[in-house]
N, C-alpha and C positions, 0 to 999 in steps of 0.2 A: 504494500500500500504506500509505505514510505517512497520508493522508488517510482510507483504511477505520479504523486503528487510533483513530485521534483521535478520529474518530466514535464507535467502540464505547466508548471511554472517556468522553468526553460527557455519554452514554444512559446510564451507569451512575451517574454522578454525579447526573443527574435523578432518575433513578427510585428511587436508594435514600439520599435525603439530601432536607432541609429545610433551606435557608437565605435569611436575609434580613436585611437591612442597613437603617436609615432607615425605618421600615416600624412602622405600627399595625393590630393587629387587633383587631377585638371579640368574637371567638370563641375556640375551641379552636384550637390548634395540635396536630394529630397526625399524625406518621409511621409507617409501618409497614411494614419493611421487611426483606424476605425473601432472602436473597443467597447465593449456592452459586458454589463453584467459578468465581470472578470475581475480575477485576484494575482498582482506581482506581487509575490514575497522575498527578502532577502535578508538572514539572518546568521549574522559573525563578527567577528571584528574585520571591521571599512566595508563592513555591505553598503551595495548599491543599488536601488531598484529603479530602474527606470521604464515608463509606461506612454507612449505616444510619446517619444522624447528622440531630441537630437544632442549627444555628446562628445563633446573634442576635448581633445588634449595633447600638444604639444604633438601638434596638426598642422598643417595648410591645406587649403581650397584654393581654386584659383576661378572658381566660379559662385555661384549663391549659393546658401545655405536655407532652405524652407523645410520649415516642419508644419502639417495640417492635422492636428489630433481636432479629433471626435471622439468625446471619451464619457461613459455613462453608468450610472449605477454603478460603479468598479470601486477598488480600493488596489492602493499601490503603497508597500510598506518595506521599509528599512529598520531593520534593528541591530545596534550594536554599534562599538566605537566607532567615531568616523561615519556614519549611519550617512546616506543621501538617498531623499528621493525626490524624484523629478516623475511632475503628470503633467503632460502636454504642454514641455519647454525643452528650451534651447541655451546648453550649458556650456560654457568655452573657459579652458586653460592653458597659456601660454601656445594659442594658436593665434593662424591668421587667415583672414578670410577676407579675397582682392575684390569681390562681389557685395551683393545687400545680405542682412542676415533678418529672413524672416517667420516670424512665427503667429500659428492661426491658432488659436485652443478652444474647443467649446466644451465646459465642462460642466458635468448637469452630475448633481445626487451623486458624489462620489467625495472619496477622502484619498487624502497622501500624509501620509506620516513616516517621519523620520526621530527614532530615539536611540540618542546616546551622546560621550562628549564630543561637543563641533557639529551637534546632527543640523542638518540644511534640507528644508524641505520646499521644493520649487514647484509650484500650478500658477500654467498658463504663462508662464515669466521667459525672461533672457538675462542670464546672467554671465556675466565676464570677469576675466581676471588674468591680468597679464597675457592682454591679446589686444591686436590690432583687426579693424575692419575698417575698409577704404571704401564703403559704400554704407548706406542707411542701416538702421538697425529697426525694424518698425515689432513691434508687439501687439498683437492685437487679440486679446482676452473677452471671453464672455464665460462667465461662473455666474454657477446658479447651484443655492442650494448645495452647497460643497464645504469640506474642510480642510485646510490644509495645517499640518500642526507640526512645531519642530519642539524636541523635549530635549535636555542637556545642556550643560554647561555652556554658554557660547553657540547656542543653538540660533538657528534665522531662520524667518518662513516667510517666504515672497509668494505674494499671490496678485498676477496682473499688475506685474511690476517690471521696471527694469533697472538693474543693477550693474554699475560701471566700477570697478576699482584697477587702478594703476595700466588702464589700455586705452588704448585711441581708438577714436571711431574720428573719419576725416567727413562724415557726411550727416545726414541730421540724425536723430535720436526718436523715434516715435511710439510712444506711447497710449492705447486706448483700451481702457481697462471697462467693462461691463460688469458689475460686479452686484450679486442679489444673492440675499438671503442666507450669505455664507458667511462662515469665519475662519479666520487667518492669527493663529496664537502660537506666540515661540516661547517656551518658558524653562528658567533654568539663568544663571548667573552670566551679568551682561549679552542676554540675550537680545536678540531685535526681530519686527514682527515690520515687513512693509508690503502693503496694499495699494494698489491702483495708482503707483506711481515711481518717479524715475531717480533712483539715488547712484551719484558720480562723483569717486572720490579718490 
């Protein structure tokens, strides 16, 4: 039984997530990704669960970067040190991307949680860090009726947000957050909780 579940957990990580680590493309990067009434788990020390999600790191693109999640009734969880999850966003470290970087999320009745120390919980967001993009970065979020929760120490939970630290972006910053009925709570020592908007620092 243990073995069936893993499985099904797996396949769901493939089929509705893009990531890649060390890695150059000279095309697009697109996901698209349709999820109903589905569970991503990931539990260890630095699990990562990612669900309708685009991930880089210490990457280049040399064309655009689009993620379209449609994501429903689902739950996407991370536990354990290090914990990340990411529902229907777009995460970048120490990559670059010579294109636009854009992300569509429509998330209805569904949770993402991420616990433990450092845990980072991302719905509907773009978040960067030590990357450059020479084209737009647009976010465009609609939640409803969802939660996104980070627990631990230095825990963050962005929801319909976008998140800039220490990278360029040469072209505009776009933000449009839709955001009903939901909540968005990080809790746990100097933690931070951002909603429907754009933090650059």
């Amino acid at each position: 039984m243990k073995k069936t579940i893993a499985f099904v957990i797996g396949i769901l990580f493939v089929t509705a997530s893009v990531s890649f680590a060390e890695s150059e493309v000279s095309g697009k990067v697109v996901n698209k990704a349709n999820v109903k009434k589905s569970a991503n788990i990931a539990i260890g020390e630095g699990a990562k669960a990612n669900m309708g999600s685009v991930t880089m790191k210490d990457s280049e693109v040399s064309g655009e970067v689009i993620n379209k999640a449609d994501v429903k009734k689902s739950a996407n969880i991370a536990v354990g040190e290090d914990a990340t999850a990411n529902m229907g966003s777009v995460t970048m470290k120490d990559s670059e991307v010579s294109g636009k970087v854009i992300n569509k999320a429509d998330v209805k009745k569904s949770a993402n949680i991420a616990i433990g120390k450092d845990a980072t919980a991302n719905m509907g967001s773009v978040t960067m860090k030590d990357s450059d993009v020479s084209g737009k970065v647009i976010n465009k979020a609609d939640i409803k009726k969802s939660a996104n929760i980070a627990d631990g120490e230095g825990a963050t939970a962005n929801m319909g947000a976008v998140t800039i630290k220490d990278s360029k972006v040469s072209g505009k910053v776009i933000n449009k957050a839709d955001v009903k009925k939901s909540a968005n709570i990080a809790i746990g020592k100097d933690s931070e909780a951002n909603m429907g908007s754009v933090k650059v620092e």
